[in-house]
N, C-alpha and C positions, 0 to 999 in steps of 0.2 A: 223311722225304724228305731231311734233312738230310745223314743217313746217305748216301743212294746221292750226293750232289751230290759229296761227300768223296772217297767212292771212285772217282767220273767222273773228278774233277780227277786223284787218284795214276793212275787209268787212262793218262790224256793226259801225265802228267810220264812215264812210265815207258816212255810212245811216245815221244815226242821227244827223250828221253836216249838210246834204240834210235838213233832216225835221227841225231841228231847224231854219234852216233858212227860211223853210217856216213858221214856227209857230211864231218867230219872226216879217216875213212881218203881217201875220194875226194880230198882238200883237197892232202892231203900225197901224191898220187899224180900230183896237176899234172891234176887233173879234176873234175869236179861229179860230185854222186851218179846225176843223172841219164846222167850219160856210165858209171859203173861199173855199175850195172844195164841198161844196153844192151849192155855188155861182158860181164857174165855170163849173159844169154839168148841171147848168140850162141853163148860158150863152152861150154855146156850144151846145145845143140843139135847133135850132131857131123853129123846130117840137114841142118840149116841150119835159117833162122828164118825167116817175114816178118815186116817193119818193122811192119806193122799189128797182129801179136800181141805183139812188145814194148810198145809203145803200151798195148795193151790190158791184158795181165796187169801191165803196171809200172805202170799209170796215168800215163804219160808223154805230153804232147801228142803229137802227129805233129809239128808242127813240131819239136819239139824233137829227137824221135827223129831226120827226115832230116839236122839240123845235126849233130847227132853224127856220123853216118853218113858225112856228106859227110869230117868230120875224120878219123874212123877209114882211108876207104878213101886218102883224101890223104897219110897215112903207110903207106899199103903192107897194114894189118891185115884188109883184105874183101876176098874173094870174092863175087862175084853170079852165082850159079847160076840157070839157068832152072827155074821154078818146075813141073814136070811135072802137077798138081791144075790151073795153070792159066795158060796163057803170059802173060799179060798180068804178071803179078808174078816178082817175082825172091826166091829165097832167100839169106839171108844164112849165109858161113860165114868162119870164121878163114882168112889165111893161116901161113905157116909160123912169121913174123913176127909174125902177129897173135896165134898161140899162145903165143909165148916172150913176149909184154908181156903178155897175156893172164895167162899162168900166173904173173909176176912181181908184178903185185897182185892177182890173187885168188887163189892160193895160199894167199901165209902166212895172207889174211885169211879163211881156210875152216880154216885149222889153228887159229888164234884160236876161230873160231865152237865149233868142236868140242870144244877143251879147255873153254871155258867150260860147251859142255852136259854135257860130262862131271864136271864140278864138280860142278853140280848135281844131276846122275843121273838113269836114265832115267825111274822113276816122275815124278819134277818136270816133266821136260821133256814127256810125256805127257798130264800134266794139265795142261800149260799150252797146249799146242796143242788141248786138248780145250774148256776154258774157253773160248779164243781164238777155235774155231769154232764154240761154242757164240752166243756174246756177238755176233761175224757174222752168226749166222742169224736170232739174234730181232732183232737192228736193221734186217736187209734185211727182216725181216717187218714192223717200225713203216713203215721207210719206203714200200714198199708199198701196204701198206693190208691185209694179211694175217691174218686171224683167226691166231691162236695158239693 
């Protein structure tokens, strides 16, 4: 038991040195990390996004999400399209402006991601996504209640 307790904790150090270093890039971009992960589900959506699926895939409150939003659109960066699946919601997308800041930090910081997976090579990176979903699926199966 001792064994896995070891490897939980390097688990959790090796996430929070991840996020820190995102929350860092955000820091030194004049944003929180939760403001650059609502900037890249917009930016990666060229269809457009709603706020409720950022929320959801980022695990970001909803409150959080609309204050962002409300900043982003206050500099010029949103579009709000009518949502055609269902009028009541509106989709989010870049404007022209919101693409050139858009592409000014998350650019280099996708050039960064990728030289670093390159580093490592693809079999590593492979089996780190594979562990990763692995280790996701039997924990959403603990918390559950999911026979294994």
């Amino acid at each position: 038991m001792q064994e896995f307790q070891l490897l939980l904790q390097e688990s959790y150090r090796s996430w929070n040195d991840i996020h820190q270093l995102y929350c860092r890039w955000a820091r030194e971009h004049g944003m929180t990390h939760h403001a650059l992960f609502t900037l890249y589900a917009i930016y990666v959506s060229p269809e457009g996004c709603r706020p409720s699926s950022i929320s959801e895939e980022w695990s970001i409150p909803k409150q959080t999400v609309s204050s962002i939003l409300k900043v982003f659109d206050q500099k010029g960066y949103l579009l709000q399209l009518p949502d055609p699946g269902d009028r009541r919601n509106k989709r989010l997308a870049l404007t022209a402006e919101g693409l050139r800041y858009a592409g000014q930090v998350l650019l280099p910081l996708r050039q960064m991601e990728m030289t670093a997976l390159k580093r490592m090579g693809a079999p590593a990176c492979r089996a780190m996504n594979q562990y990763n979903d692995q280790f996701c699926r039997l924990l959403r199966q603990e918390m559950e209640g999911t026979p294994v």
